[in-house]
matplotlib code that plots the C-alpha trace (Angstrom):
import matplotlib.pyplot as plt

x = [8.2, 5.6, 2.1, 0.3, -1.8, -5.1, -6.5, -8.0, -5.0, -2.7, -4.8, -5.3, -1.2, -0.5, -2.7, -1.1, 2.5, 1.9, -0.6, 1.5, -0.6, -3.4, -4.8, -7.4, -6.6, -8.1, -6.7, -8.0, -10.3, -8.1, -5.3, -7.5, -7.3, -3.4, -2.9, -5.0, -2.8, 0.3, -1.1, -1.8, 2.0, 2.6, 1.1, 0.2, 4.2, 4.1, 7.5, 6.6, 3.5, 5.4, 8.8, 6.3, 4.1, 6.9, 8.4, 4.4, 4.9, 8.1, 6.1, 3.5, -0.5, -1.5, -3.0, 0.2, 2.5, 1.3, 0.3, 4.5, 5.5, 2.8, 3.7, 8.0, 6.9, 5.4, 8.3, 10.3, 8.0, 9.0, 12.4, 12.0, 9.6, 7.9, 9.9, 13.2, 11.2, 9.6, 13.3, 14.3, 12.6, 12.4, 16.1, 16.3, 13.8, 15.5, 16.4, 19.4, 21.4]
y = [-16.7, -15.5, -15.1, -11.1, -10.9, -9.6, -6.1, -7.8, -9.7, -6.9, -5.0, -7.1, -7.6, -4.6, -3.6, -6.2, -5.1, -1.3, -1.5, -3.3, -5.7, -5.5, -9.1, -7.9, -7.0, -3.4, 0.4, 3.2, 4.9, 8.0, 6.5, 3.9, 6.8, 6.7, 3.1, 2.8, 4.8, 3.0, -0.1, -0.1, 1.4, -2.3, -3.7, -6.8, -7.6, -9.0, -8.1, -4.4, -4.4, -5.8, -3.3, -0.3, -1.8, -2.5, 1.2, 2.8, 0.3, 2.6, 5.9, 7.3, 6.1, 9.3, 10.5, 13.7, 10.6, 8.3, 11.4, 12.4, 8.9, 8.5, 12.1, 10.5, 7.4, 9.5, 11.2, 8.0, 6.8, 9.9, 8.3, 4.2, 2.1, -0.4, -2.0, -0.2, 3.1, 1.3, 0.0, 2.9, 5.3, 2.1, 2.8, 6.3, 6.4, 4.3, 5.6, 7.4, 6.0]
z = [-19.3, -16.6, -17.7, -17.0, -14.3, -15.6, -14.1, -10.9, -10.0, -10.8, -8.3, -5.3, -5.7, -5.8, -2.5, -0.2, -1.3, -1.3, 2.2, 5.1, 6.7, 3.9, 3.7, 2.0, -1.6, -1.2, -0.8, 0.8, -1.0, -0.9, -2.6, -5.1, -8.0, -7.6, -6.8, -10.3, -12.3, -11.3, -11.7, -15.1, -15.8, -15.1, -17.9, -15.9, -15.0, -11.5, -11.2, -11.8, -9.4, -6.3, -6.8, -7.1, -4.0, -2.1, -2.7, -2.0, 1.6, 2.7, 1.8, 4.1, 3.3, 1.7, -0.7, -1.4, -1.2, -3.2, -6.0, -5.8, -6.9, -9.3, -11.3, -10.2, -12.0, -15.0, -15.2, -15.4, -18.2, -20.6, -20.2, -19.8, -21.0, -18.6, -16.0, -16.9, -15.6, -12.4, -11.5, -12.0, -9.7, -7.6, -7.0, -6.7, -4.6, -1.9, 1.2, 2.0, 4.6]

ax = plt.figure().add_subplot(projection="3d")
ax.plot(x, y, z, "-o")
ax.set_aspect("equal")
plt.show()
């Protein structure tokens, strides 16, 4: 079993996967308030924090973006609980080839 990052890790994680070429742990300030909320859907779960950042990395670095999957994710969470609802929008959200 893999420890939970605490709220620091979870963030700087979540940053580099969700920001392409982010080496620096940080967001935007635009998208922090989102990027916040999501985070802390992932209860700490590593796994959780790099399928939503890598899912934010395929989306366009704004602030209506990131808000869509955020209320998406939300949505999910009525449903799921925890990772289940990450995965989930995770795969619905791919893209349609």
């Amino acid at each position: 079993m893999h420890a939970l990052l605490c709220e620091a890790e979870c963030w700087k994680l979540f940053c580099r996967t969700a920001i392409p070429d982010n080496d620096t742990g940080s967001c935007p300030p635009e998208l922090k308030e989102y990027g916040e909320k999501m985070v802390k859907k992932c209860v700490g779960l590593p796994l959780a924090i790099v399928v939503l950042g890598g899912l934010l990395s395929s989306k366009n670095q704004s602030p209506t973006e990131w808000e869509n999957v955020l209320n998406n994710l939300q949505a999910h969470f009525s449903r799921d609980k925890g990772v289940d609802a990450i995965l989930s929008l995770s795969y619905i959200e791919l893209p349609h080839n």
